[in-house]
N, C-alpha and C positions, 0 to 999 in steps of 0.2 A: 540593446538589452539594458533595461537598469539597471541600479545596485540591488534592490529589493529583489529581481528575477536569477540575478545573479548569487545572492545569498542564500536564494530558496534552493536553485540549482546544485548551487555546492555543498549545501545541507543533505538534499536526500543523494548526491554523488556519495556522500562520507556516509551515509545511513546504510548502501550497497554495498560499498566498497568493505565495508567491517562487516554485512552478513554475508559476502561471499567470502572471506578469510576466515572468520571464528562462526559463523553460524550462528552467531546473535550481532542484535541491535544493542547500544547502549543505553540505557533508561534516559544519561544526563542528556545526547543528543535526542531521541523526540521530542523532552520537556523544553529544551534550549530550539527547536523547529515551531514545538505549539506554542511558546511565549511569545518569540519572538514574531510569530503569524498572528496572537491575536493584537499585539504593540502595532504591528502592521494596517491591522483589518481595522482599530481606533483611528490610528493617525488618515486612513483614507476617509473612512466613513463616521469618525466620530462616534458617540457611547452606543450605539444601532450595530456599529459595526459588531461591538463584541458580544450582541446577541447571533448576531448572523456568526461570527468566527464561531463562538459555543457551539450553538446550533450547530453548523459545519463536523464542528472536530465528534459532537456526538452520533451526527449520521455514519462519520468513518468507524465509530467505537463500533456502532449497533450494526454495519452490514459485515464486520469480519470478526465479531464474536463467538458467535454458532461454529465456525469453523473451527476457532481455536479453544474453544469448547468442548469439541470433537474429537480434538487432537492432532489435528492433520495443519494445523499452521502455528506458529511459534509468537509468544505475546507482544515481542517487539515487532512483528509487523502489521498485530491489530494497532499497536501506538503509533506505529508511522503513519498507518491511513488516517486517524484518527488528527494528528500534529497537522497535516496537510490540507486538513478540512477548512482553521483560517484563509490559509494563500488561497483556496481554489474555490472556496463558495458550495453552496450546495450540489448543482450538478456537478460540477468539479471533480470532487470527491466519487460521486456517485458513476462518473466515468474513469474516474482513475481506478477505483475498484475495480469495473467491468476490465478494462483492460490489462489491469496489474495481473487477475487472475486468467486473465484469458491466457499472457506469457508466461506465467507459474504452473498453466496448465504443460505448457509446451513445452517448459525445460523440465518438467515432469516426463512427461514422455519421452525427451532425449537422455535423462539420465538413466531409465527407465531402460532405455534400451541399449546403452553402452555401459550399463552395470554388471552383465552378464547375467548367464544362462539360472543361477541362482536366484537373485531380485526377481528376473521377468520371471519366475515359476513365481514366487510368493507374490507378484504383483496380482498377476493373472488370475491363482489361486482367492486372492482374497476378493478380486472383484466380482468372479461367479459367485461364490457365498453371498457378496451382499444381493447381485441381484435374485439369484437362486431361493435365497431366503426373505427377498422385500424387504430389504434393510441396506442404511449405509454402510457403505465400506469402512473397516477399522483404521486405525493409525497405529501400526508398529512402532516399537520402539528400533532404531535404525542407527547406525554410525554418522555421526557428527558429517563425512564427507558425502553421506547419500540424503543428507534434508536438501529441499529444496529452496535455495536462497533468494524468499520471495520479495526481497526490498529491491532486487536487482529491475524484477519488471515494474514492480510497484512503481520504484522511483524512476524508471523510463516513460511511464504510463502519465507519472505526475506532471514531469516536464514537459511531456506530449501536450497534455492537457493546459498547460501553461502556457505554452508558442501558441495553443493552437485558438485558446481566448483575447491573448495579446498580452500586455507587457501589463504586469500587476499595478503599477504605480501610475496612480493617477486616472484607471477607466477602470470601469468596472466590466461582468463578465457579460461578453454577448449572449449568453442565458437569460442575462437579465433584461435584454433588449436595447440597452441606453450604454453612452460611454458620459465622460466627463468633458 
């Protein structure tokens, strides 16, 4: 593992770690993730790179915006996907989404149903309404311990995503077909 993989890693570690304790991210660590990723994305790719890092961190802004727009995801996790966009390049991000939410789906559903017989009535209740009514589902307002602490898959997703392109420093992504 490099230092760079390692840095990123212990980055969104600390990004999970603080949203499963307080249920928020902290603003200085995504800015100190997205800096520190586009210094990253120059140093490999030179002045290119920090269109491609932009580029990156705005794809993660724009595919988890709507949602917390919505109400149904909290703003430090659009900034984490967002921070993540340098380290991991376009599809990067774009699979880190896919499967951050596919695991925020699923710890959704497990707290869903170890919150008891209460939550699963209001769950249930409000997702016949949206379908019932051809609308999405709302976002109650919910105790601090029943949000779902979506940096925890996000930032499993990320690191997935990271091993699974190879080691940041010095190649580029197999997405993009070529290493260094």
């Amino acid at each position: 593992m490099t230092i760079s993989a390692l840095l990123f890693s212990l980055a969104v570690c600390a990004a999970a770690a603080a949203d499963l304790r307080f249920r928020r991210i902290p603003n200085w660590l995504n800015v100190a993730i997205l800096v520190v990723g586009l210094a990253f994305r120059v140093g490999v790719d030179g002045l290119a790179g920090l269109g491609v890092g932009l580029g990156a961190a705005a794809l993660g802004l724009a595919i988890l915006l709507p949602t917390f727009q919505a109400g149904w995801i909290g703003a430090g996790d659009v900034k984490l996907l967002a921070a993540t966009g340098p380290w991991l390049g376009f599809a990067g991000v774009l699979f880190t989404a896919l499967f951050g939410l596919a695991g925020g789906t699923i710890i959704a559903a497990v707290m869903t149903i170890i919150g008891g017989p209460t939550l699963r009535r209001e769950v249930v209740m409000n997702l016949k309404a949206a379908v019932l009514g051809h609308c999405l589902p709302t976002a109650p307002q919910r105790a601090k311990h029943q949000l779902v602490p979506l940096a925890v898959p996000l930032g499993a997703a990320a690191m997935g995503v990271l091993f699974y392109l190879g080691s940041l420093h010095g190649r580029r992504n197999r997405s993009q077909g070529w290493r260094r």
